[in-house]
mmCIF file as Biopython writes it, N, C-alpha, C and O atoms, coordinates in Angstrom:
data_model
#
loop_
_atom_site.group_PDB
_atom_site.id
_atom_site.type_symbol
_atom_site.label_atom_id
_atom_site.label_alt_id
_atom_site.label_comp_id
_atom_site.label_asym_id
_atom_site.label_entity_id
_atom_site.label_seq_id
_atom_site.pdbx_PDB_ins_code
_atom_site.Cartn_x
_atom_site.Cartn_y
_atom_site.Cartn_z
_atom_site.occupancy
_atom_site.B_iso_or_equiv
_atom_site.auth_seq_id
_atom_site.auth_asym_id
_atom_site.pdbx_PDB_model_num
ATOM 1   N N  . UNK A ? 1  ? 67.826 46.299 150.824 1.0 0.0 1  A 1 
ATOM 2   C CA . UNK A ? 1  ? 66.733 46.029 149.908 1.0 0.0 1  A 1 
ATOM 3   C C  . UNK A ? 1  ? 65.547 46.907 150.283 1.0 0.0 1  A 1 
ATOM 4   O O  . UNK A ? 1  ? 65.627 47.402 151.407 1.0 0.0 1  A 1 
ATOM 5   N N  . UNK A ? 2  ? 64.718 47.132 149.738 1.0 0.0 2  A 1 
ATOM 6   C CA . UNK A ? 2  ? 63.509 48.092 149.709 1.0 0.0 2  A 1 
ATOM 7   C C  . UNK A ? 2  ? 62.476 47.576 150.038 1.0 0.0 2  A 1 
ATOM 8   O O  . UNK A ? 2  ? 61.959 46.629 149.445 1.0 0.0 2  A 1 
ATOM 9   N N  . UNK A ? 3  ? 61.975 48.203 151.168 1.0 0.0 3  A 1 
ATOM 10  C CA . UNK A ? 3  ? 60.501 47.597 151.355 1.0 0.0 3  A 1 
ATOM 11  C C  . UNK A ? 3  ? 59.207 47.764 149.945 1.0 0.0 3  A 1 
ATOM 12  O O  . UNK A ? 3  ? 59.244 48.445 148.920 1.0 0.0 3  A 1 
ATOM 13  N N  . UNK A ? 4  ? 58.381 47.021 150.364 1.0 0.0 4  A 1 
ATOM 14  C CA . UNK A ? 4  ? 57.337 47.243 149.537 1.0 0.0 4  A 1 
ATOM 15  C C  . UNK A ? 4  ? 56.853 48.463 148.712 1.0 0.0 4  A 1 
ATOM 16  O O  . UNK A ? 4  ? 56.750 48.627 147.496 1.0 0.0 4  A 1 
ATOM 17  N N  . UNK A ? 5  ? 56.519 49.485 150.066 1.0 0.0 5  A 1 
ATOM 18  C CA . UNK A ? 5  ? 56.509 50.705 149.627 1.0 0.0 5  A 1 
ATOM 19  C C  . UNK A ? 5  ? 57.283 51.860 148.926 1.0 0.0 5  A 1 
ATOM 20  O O  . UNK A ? 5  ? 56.900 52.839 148.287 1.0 0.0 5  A 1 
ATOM 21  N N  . UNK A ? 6  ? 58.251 51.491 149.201 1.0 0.0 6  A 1 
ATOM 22  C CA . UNK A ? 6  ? 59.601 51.809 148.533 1.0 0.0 6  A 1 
ATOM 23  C C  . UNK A ? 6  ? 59.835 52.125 147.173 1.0 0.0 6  A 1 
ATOM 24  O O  . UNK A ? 6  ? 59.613 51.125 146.489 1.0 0.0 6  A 1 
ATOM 25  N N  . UNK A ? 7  ? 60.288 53.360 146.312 1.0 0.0 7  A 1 
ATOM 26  C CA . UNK A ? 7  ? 60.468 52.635 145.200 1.0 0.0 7  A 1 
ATOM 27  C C  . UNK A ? 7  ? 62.211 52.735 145.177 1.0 0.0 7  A 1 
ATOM 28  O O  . UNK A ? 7  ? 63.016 53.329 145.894 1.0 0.0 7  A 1 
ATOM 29  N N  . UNK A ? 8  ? 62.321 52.011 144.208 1.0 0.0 8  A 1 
ATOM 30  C CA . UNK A ? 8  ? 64.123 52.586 144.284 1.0 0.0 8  A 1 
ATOM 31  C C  . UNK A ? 8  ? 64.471 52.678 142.840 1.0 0.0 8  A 1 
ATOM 32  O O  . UNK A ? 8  ? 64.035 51.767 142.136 1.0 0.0 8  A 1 
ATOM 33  N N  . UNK A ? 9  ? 64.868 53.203 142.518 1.0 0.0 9  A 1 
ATOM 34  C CA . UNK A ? 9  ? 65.671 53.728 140.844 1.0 0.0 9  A 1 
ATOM 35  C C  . UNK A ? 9  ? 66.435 53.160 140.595 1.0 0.0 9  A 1 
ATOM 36  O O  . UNK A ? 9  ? 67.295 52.673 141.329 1.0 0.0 9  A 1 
ATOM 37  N N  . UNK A ? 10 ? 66.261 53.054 139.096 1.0 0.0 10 A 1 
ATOM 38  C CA . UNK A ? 10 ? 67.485 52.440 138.458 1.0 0.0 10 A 1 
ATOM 39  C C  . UNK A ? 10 ? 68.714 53.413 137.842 1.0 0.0 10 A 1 
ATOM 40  O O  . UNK A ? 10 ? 68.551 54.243 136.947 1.0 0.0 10 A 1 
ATOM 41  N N  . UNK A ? 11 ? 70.222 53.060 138.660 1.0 0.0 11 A 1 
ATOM 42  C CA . UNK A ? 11 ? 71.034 54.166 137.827 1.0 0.0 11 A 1 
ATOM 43  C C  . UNK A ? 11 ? 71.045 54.191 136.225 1.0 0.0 11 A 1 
ATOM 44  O O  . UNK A ? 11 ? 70.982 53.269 135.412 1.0 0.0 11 A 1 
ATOM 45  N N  . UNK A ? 12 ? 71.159 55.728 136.049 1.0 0.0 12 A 1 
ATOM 46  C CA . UNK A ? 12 ? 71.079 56.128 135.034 1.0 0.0 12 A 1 
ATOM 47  C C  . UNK A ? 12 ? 72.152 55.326 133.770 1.0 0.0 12 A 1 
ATOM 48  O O  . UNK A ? 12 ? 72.085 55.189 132.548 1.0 0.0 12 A 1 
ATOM 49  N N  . UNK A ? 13 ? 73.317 54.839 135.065 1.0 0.0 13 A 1 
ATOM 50  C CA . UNK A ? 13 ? 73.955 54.590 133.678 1.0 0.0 13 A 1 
ATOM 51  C C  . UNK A ? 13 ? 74.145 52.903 133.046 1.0 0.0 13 A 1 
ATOM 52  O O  . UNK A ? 13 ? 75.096 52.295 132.555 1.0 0.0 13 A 1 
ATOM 53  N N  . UNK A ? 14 ? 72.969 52.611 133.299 1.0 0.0 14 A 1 
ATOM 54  C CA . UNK A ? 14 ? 72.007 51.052 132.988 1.0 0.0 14 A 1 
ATOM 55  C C  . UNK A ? 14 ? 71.536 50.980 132.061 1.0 0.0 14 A 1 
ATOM 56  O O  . UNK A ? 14 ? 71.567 50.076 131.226 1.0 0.0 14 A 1 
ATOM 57  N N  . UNK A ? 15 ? 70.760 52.428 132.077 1.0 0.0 15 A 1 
ATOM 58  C CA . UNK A ? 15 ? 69.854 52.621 131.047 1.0 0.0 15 A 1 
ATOM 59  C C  . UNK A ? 15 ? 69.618 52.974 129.750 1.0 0.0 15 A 1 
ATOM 60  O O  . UNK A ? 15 ? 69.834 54.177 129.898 1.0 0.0 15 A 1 
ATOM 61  N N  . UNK A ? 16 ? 69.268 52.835 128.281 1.0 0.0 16 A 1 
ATOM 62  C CA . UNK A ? 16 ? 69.321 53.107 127.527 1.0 0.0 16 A 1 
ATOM 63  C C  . UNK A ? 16 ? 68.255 53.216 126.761 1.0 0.0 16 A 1 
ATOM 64  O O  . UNK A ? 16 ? 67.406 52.384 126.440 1.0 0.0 16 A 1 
ATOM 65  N N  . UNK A ? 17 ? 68.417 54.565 126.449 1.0 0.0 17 A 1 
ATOM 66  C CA . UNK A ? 17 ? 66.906 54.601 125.785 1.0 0.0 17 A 1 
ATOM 67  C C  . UNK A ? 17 ? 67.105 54.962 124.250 1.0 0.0 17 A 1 
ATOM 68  O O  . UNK A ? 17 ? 68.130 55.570 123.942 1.0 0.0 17 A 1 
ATOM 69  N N  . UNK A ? 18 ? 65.953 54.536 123.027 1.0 0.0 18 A 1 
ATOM 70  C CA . UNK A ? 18 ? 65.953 55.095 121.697 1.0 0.0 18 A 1 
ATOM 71  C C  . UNK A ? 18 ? 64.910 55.204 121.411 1.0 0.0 18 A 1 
ATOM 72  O O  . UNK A ? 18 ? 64.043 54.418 121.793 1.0 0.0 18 A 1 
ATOM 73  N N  . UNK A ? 19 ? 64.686 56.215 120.653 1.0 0.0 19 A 1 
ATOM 74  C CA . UNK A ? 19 ? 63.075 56.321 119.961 1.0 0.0 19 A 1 
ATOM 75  C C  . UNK A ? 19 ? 63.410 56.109 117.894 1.0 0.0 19 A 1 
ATOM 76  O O  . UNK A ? 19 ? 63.897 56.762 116.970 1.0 0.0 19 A 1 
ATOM 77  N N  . UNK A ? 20 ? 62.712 54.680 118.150 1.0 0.0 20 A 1 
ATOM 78  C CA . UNK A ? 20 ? 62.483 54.543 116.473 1.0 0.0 20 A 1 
ATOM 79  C C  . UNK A ? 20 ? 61.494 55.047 115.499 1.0 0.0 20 A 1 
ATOM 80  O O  . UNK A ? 20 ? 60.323 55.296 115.783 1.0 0.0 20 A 1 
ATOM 81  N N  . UNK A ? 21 ? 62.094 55.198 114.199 1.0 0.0 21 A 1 
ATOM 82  C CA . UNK A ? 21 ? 61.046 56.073 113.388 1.0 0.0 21 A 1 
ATOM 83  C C  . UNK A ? 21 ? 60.023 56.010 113.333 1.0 0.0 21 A 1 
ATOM 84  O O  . UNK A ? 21 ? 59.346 56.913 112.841 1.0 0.0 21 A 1 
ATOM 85  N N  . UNK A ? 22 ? 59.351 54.535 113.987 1.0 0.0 22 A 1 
ATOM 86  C CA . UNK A ? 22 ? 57.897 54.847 114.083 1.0 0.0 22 A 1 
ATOM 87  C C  . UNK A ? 22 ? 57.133 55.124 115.556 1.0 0.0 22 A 1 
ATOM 88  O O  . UNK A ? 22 ? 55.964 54.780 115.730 1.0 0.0 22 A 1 
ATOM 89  N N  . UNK A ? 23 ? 57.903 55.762 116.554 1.0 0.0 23 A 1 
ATOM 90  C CA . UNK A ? 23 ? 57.854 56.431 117.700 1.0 0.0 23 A 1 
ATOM 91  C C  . UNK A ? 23 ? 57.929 55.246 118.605 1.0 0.0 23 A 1 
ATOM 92  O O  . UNK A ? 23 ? 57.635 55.513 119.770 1.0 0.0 23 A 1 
ATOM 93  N N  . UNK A ? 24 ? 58.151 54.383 118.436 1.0 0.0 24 A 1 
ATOM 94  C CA . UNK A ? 24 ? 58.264 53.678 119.265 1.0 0.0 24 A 1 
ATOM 95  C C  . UNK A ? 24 ? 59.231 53.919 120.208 1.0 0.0 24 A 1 
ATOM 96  O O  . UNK A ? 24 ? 60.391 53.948 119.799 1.0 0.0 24 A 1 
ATOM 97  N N  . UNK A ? 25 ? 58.960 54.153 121.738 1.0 0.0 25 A 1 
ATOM 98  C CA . UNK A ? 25 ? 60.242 54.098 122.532 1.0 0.0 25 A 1 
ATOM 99  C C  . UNK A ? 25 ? 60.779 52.516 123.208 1.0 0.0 25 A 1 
ATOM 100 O O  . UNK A ? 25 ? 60.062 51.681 123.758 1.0 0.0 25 A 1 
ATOM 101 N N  . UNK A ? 26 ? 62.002 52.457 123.000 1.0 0.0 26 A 1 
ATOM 102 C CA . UNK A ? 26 ? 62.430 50.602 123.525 1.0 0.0 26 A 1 
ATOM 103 C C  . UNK A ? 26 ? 63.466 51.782 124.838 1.0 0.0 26 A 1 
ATOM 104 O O  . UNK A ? 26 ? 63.920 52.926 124.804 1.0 0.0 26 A 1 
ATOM 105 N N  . UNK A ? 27 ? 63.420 50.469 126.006 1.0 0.0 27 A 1 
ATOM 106 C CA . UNK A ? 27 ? 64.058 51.204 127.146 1.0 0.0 27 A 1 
ATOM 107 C C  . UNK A ? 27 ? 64.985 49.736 127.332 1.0 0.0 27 A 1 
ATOM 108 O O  . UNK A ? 27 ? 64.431 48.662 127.570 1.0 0.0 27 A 1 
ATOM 109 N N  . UNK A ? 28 ? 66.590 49.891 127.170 1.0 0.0 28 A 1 
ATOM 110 C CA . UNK A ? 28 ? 67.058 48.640 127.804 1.0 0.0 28 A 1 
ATOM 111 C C  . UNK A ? 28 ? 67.788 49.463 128.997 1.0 0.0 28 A 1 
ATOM 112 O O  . UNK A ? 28 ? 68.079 50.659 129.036 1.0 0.0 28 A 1 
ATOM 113 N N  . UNK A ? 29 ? 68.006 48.354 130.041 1.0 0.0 29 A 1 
ATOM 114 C CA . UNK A ? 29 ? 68.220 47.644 131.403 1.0 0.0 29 A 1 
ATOM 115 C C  . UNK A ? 29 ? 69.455 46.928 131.413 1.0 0.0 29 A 1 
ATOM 116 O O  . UNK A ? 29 ? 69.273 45.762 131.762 1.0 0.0 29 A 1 
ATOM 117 N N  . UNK A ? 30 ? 70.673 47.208 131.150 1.0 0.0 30 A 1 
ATOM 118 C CA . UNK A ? 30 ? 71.571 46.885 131.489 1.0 0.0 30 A 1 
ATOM 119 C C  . UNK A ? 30 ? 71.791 45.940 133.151 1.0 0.0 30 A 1 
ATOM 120 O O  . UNK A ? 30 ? 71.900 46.437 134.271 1.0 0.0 30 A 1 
ATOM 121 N N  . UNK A ? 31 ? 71.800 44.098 132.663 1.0 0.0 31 A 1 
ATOM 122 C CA . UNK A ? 31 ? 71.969 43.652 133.626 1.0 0.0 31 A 1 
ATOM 123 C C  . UNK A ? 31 ? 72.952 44.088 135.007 1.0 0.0 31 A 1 
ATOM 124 O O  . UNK A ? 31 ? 73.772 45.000 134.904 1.0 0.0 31 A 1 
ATOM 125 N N  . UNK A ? 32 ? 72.793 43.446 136.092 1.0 0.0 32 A 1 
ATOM 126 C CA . UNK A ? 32 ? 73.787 44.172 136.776 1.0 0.0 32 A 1 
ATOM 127 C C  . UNK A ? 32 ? 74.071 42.685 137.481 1.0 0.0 32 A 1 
ATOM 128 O O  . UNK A ? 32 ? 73.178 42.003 137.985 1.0 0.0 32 A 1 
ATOM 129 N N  . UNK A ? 33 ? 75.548 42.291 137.420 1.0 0.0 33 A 1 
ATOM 130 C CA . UNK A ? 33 ? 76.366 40.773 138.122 1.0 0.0 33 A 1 
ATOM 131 C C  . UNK A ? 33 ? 75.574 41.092 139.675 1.0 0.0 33 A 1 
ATOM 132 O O  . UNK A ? 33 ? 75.436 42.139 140.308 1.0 0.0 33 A 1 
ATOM 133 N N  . UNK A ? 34 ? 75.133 39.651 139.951 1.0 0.0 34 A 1 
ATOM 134 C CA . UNK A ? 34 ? 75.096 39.592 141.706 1.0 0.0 34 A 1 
ATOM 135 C C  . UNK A ? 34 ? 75.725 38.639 142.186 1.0 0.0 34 A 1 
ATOM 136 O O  . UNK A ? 34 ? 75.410 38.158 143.275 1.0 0.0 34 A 1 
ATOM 137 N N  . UNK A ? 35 ? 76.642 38.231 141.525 1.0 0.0 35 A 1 
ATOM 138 C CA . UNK A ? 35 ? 77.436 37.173 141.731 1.0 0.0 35 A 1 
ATOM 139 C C  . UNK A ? 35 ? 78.534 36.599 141.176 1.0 0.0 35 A 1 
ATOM 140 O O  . UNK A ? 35 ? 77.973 36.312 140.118 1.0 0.0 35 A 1 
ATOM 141 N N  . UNK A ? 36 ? 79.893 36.106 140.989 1.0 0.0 36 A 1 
ATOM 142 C CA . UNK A ? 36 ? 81.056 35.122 140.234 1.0 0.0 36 A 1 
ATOM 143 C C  . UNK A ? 36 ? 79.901 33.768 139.990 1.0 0.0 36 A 1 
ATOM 144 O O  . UNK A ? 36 ? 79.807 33.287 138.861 1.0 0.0 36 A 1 
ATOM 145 N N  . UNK A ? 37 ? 79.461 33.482 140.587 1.0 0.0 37 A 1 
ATOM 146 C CA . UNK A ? 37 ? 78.970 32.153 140.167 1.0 0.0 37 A 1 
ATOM 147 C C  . UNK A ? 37 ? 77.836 32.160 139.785 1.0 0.0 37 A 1 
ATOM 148 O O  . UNK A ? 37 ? 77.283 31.185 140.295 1.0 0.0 37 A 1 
ATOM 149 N N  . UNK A ? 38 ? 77.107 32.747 139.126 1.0 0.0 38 A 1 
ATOM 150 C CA . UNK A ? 38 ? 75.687 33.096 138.845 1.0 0.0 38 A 1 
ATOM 151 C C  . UNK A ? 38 ? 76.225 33.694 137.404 1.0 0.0 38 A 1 
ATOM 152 O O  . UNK A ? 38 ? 75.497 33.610 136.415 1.0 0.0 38 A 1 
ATOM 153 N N  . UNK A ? 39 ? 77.345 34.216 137.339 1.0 0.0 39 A 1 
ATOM 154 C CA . UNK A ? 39 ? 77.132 34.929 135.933 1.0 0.0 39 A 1 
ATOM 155 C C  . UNK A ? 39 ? 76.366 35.703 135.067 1.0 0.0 39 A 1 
ATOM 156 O O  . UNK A ? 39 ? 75.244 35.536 135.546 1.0 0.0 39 A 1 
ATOM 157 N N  . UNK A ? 40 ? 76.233 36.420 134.133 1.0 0.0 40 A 1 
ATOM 158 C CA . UNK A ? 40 ? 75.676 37.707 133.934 1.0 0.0 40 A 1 
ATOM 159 C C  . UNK A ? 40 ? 74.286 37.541 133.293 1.0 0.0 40 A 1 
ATOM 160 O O  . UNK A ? 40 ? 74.320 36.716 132.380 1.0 0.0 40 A 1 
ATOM 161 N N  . UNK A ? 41 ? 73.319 37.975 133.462 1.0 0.0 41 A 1 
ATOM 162 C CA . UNK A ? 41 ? 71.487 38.068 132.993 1.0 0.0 41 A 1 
ATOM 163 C C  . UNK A ? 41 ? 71.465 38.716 131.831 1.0 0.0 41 A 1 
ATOM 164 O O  . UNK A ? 41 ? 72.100 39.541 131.174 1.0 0.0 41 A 1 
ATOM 165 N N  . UNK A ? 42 ? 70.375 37.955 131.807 1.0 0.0 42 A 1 
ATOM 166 C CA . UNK A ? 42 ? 70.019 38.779 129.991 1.0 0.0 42 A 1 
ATOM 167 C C  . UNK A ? 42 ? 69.682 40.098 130.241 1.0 0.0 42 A 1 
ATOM 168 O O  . UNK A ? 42 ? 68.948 40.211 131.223 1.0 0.0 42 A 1 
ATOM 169 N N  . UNK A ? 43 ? 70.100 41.608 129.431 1.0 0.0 43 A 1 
ATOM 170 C CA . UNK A ? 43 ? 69.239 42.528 129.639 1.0 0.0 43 A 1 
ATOM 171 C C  . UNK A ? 43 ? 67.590 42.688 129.787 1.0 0.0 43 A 1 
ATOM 172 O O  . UNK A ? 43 ? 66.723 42.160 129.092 1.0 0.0 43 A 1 
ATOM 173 N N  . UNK A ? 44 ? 67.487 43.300 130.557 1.0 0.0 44 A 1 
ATOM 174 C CA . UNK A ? 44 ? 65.617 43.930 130.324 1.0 0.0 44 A 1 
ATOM 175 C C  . UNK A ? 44 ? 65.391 44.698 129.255 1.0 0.0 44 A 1 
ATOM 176 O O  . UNK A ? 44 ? 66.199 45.617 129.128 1.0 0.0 44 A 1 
ATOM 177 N N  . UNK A ? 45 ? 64.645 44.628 128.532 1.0 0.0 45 A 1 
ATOM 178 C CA . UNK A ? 45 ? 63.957 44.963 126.950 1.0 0.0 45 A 1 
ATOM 179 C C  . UNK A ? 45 ? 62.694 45.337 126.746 1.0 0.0 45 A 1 
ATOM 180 O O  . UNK A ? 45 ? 61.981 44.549 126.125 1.0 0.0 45 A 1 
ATOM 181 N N  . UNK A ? 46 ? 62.175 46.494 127.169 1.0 0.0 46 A 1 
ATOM 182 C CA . UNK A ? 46 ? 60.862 47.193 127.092 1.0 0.0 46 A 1 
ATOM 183 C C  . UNK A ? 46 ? 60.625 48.002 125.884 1.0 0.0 46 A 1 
ATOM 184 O O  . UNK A ? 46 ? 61.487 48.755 125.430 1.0 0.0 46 A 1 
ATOM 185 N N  . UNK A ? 47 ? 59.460 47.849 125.363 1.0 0.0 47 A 1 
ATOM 186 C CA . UNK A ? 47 ? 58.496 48.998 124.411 1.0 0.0 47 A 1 
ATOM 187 C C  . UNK A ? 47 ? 57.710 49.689 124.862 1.0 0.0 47 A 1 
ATOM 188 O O  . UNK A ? 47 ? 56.946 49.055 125.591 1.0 0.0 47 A 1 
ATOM 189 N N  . UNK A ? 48 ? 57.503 50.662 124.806 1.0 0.0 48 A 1 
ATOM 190 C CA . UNK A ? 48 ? 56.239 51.830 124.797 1.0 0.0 48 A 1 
ATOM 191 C C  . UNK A ? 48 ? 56.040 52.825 123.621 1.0 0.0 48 A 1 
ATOM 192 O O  . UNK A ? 48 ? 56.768 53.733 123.219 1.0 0.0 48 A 1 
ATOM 193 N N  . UNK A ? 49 ? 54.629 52.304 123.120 1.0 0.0 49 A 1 
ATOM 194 C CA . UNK A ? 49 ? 54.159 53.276 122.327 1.0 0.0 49 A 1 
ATOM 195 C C  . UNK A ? 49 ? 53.479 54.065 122.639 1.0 0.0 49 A 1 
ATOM 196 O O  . UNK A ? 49 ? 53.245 54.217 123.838 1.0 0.0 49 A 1 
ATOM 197 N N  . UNK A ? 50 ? 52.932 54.827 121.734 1.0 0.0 50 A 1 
ATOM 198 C CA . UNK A ? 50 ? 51.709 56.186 122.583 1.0 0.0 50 A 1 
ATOM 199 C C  . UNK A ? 50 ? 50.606 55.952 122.728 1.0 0.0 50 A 1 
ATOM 200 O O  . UNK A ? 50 ? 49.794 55.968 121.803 1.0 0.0 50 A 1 
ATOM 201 N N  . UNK A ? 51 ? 50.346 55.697 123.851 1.0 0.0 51 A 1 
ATOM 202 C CA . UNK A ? 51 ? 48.716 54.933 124.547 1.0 0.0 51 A 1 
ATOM 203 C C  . UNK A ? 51 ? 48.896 54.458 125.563 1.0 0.0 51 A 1 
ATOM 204 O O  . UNK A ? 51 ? 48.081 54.474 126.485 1.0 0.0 51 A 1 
ATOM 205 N N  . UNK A ? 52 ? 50.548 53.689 125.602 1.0 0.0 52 A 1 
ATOM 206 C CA . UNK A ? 52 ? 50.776 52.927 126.929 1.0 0.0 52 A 1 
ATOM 207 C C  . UNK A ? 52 ? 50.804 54.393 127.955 1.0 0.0 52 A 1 
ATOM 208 O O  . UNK A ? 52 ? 50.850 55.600 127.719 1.0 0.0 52 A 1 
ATOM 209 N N  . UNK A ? 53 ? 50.749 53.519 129.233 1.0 0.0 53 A 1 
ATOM 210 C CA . UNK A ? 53 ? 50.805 54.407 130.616 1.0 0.0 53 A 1 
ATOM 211 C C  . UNK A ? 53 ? 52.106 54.903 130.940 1.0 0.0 53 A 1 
ATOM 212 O O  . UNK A ? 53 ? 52.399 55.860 131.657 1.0 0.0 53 A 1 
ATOM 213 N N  . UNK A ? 54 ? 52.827 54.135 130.326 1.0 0.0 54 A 1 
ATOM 214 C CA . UNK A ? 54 ? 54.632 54.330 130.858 1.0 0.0 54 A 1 
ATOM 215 C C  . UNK A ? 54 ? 55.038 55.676 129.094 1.0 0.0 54 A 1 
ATOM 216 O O  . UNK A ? 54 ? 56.025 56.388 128.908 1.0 0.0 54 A 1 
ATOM 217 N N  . UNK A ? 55 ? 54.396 55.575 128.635 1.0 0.0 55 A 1 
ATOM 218 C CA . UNK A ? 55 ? 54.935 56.377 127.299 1.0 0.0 55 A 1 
ATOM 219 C C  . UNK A ? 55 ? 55.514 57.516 127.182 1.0 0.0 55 A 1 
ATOM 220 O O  . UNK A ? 55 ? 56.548 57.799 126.577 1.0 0.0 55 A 1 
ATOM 221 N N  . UNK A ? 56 ? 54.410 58.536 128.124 1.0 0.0 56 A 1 
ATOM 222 C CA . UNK A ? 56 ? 54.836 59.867 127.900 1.0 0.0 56 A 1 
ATOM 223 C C  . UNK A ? 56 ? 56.361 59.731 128.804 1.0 0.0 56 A 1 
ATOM 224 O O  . UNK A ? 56 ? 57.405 59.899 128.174 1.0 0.0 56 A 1 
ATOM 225 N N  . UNK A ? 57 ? 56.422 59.383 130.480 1.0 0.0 57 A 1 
ATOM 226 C CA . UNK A ? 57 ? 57.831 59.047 131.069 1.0 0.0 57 A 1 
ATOM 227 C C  . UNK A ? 57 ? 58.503 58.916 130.584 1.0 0.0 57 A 1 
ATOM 228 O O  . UNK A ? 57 ? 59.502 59.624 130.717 1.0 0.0 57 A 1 
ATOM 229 N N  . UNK A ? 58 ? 58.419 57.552 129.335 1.0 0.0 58 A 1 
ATOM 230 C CA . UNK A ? 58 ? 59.314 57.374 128.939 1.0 0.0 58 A 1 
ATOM 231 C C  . UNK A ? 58 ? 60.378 58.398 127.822 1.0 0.0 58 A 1 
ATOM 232 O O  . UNK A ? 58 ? 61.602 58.532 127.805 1.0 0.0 58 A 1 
ATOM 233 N N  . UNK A ? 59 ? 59.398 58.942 127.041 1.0 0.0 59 A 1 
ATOM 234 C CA . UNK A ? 59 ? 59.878 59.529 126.267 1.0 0.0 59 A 1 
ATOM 235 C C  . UNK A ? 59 ? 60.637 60.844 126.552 1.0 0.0 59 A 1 
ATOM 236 O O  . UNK A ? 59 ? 61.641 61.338 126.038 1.0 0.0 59 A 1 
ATOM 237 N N  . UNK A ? 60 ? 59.507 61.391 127.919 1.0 0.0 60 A 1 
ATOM 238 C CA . UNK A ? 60 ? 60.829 62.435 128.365 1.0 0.0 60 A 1 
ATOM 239 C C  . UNK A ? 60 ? 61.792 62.532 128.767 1.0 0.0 60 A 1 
ATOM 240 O O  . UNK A ? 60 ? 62.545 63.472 129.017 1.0 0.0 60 A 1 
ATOM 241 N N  . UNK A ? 61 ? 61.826 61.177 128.883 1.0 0.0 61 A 1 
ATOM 242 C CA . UNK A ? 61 ? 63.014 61.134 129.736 1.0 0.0 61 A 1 
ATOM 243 C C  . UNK A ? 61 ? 64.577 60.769 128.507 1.0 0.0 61 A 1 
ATOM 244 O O  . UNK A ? 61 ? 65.757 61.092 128.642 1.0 0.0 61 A 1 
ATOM 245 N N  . UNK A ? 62 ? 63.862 59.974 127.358 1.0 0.0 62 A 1 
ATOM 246 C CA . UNK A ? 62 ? 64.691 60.160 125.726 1.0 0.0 62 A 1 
ATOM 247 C C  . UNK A ? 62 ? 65.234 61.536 126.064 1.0 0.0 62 A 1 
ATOM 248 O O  . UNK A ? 62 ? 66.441 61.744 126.188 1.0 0.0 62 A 1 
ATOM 249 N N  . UNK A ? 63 ? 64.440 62.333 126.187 1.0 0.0 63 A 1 
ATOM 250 C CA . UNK A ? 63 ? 64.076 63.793 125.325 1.0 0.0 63 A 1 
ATOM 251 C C  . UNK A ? 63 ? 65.180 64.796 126.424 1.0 0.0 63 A 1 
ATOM 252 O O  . UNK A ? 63 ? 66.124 65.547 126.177 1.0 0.0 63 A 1 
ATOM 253 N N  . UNK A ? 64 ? 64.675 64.468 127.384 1.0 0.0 64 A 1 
ATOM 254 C CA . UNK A ? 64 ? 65.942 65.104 128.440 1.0 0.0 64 A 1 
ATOM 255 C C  . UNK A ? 64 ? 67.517 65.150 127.982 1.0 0.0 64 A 1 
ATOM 256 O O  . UNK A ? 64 ? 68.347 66.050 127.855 1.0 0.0 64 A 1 
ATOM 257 N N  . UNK A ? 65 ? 67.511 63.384 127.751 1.0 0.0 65 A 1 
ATOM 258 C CA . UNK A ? 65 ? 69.200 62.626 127.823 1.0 0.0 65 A 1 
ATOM 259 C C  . UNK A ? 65 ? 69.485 63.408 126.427 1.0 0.0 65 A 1 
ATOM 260 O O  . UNK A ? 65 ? 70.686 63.660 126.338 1.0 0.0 65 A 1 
ATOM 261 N N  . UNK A ? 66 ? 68.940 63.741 125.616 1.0 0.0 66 A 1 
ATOM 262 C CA . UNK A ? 66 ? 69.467 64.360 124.047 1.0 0.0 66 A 1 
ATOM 263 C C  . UNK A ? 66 ? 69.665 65.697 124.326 1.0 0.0 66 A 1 
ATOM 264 O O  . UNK A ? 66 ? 70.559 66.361 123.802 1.0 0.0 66 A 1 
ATOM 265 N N  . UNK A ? 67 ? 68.834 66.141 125.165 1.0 0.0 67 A 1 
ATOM 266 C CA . UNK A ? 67 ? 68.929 67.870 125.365 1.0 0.0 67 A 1 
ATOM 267 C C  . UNK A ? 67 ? 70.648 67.874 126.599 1.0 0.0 67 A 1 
ATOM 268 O O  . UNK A ? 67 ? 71.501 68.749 126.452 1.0 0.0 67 A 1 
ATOM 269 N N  . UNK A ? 68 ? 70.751 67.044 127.397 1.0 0.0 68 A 1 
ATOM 270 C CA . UNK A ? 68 ? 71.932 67.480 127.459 1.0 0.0 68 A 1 
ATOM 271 C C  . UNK A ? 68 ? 72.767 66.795 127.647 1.0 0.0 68 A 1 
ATOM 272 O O  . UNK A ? 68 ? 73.620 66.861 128.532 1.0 0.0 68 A 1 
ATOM 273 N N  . UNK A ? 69 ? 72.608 65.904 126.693 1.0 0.0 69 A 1 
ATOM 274 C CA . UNK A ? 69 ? 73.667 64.890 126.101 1.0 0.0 69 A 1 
ATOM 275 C C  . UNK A ? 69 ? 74.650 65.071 125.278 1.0 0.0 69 A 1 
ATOM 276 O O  . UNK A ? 69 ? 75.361 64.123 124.946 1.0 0.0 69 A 1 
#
């Protein structure tokens, strides 16, 4: 586990990103099992539009996965 300072990444292949026609970027988070008896979590479900702090990241990172996708 990661200390505080730490950051640690999420694999790429969790992640899913789309940009909708009205630029909105949504980022899902593909749960990940930590357990048989706990059973599986709801995905994580984020928005960023253009203003938020996470926006421009986010979008390049859309913009990357299409260029060599």
């Amino acid at each position: 586990m990661a200390s505080a300072g730490e950051s640690v990444g999420i694999p790429d292949e969790r992640i899913a990103i789309e940009r909708r026609a009205d630029g909105t970027v949504v980022v899902r988070v593909r749960s990940e099992l930590t357990g048989s008896d706990v059973g599986s979590l709801p995905d994580a479900v984020f928005s960023f539009r253009n203003g938020d702090p996470q926006y421009s990241y986010w979008l390049r990172r859309f913009n990357d996965r299409r260029q060599t996708g």
